[in-house]
C-alpha positions, 0 to 999 in steps of 0.5 A: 500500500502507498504510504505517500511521497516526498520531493527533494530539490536539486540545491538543498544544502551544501552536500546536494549542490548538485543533487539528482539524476537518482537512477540507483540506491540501496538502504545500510540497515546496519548505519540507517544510510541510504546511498543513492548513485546520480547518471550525471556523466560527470557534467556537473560534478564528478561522477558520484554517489550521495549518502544521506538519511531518510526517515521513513515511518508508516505516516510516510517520507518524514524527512530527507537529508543528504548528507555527502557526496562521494566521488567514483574513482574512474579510468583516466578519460573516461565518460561514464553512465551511472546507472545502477548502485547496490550494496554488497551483502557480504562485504563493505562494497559497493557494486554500481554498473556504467551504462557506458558512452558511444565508443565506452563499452558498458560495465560492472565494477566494484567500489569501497564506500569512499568511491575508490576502484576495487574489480571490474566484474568479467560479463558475457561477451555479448553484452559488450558494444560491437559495431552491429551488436550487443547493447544499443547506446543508452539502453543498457545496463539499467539494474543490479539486484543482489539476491539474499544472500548475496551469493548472486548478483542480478544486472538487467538490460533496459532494451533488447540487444541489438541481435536480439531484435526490435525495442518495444513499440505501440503493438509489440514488446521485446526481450530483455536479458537478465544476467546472473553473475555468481560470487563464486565466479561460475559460469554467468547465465541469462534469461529472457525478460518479456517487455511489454509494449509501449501502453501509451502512445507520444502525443507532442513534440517529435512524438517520442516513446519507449518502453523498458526495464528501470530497475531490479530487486531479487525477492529470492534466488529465482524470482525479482521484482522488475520496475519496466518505465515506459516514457511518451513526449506530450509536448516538445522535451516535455515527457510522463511517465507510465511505471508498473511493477512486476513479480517475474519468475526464472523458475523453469525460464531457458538459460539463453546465455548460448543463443546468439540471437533471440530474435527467431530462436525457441527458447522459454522466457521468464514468467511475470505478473503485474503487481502495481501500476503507479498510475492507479496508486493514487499519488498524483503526479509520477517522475521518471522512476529508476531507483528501488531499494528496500527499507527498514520494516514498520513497526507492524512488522511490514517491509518497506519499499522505496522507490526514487525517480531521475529528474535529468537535471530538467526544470520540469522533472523532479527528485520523488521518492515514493514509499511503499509498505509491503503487505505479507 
């Protein structure tokens, strides 16, 4: 169930000069922190991560401090897209993923909690930018998700892979792979995600839209919650935005990390099932939501879920939060 919203602005305080982009976070129960990566492309500041504290109760989003910004440390010339961040379980790592540049392949690395370089996480072949393959620029690698045990981390395409077939349209979805890395260095797999199709259509501007995932939670080690973010243009640069959140199930789901094009193979997809659209929650006005992580539990005993949107840095979007109470 909602249990409301909170908006931040881009200049409030010191430590958020240059707040927003928020396009991944994850919540340290241990510190009561919450670490939230920007998409700036280092334009405006060094490509960075925030920490900062979020008092979250079951009358809602009571208040929202950023605290500090953390620089990543980057290769000399590097351009790059921060997209995802997730705190490692097991270790006092941050995992973040780089949905790269034209010419800037897109990655997985890992980081200690000041930002510095810690490994950059070997991926399948077909997920690195070629000429006529692999990720489409700008709609790559848009999630990570730990499982439970932080045996396994998740890392989710936003579109399909150029060989895989066509983005979604107005009457017709694609797939998505999601990768599975394990700790323990096996062999990574994949698994098709079946996107819907774009559920409204641009009504201005250069009639723009899109359809796609925008974040991933694993729920445990076979089942993850998907956010998928479709954007349609009502006026020239003006954009809304249409969320739905589901359940999606790899049990019994084909490994296709071995199928070079998924475009005419036979193959079994993940299962999924709509658990809300955003639009029906009745809060009023939805961003561009990238970001989800879970929170502290309520009182009663109920998980929290909070989500956060990208605000492109445009003065027609903004940083939201939305808070979620977690029924059993």
């Amino acid at each position: 169930m909602p249990l409301g919203s909170a908006v931040v602005a881009r200049t409030a305080g010191t430590a958020s000069e240059h707040f927003g982009g928020i396009s991944g976070m994850d919540f340290d129960a241990a510190a009561q922190r919450w670490y939230l990566i920007s998409d700036d492309r280092s334009q405006r500041a060094p490509a960075r991560f925030y920490v900062a504290r979020i008092e979250l109760g079951a009358a809602g989003i009571s208040q929202i401090d950023v605290q500090a910004g953390v620089a990543l440390q980057l290769r000399p010339g590097e351009i790059p897209d921060p997209e995802a961040l997730r705190l490692d379980p097991c270790s006092d790592r941050i995992a973040w993923a780089s949905e790269g540049a034209p010419g800037q392949t897109p990655s997985v690395r890992l980081a200690t909690r000041d930002g510095r370089h810690v490994a950059e996480l070997p991926l399948p072949p077909n997920l690195q930018q070629r000429p006529d393959a692999g990720p489409r620029d700008n709609l790559s690698f848009e999630g990570l998700a730990y499982t439970p045990d932080g045996q396994v981390l998740w890392l989710a395409m936003e579109a399909p892979l150029i060989e895989d077939g066509p983005v979604p349209t107005a009457t017709q979805g694609g797939w998505a792979r999601l990768t599975r890395l394990p700790r323990d260095g096996g062999a990574a797999q994949q698994f098709a995600y079946p996107l819907d199709a774009i559920p409204l259509p641009a009504s201005g501007g250069r009639r723009r839209a899109d359809n796609g995932i925008s974040e991933i939670l694993a729920l445990d080690a076979q089942t993850l919650l998907v956010v998928e973010r479709s954007g349609r243009e009502v006026a020239d640069g003006r954009f809304e935005f249409d969320i739905r959140l589901y359940e999606a199930r790899l049990a019994g789901a084909t490994d296709v990390a071995a199928i070079a094009s998924l475009a005419h193979a036979g193959f079994v997809g993940a299962s999924k099932r709509l658990l809300l659209e955003l639009s029906r929650a009745g809060l009023g006005r939805i961003d561009n939501i990238e970001a989800a992580a879970w929170g502290p539990r309520l009182r009663d005993g109920r998980a929290t879920l909070l989500l956060a949107s990208d605000d492109n840095f445009a003065p027609g979007q903004v940083n939201q939060f939305l808070l979620f109470a977690v029924e059993p």
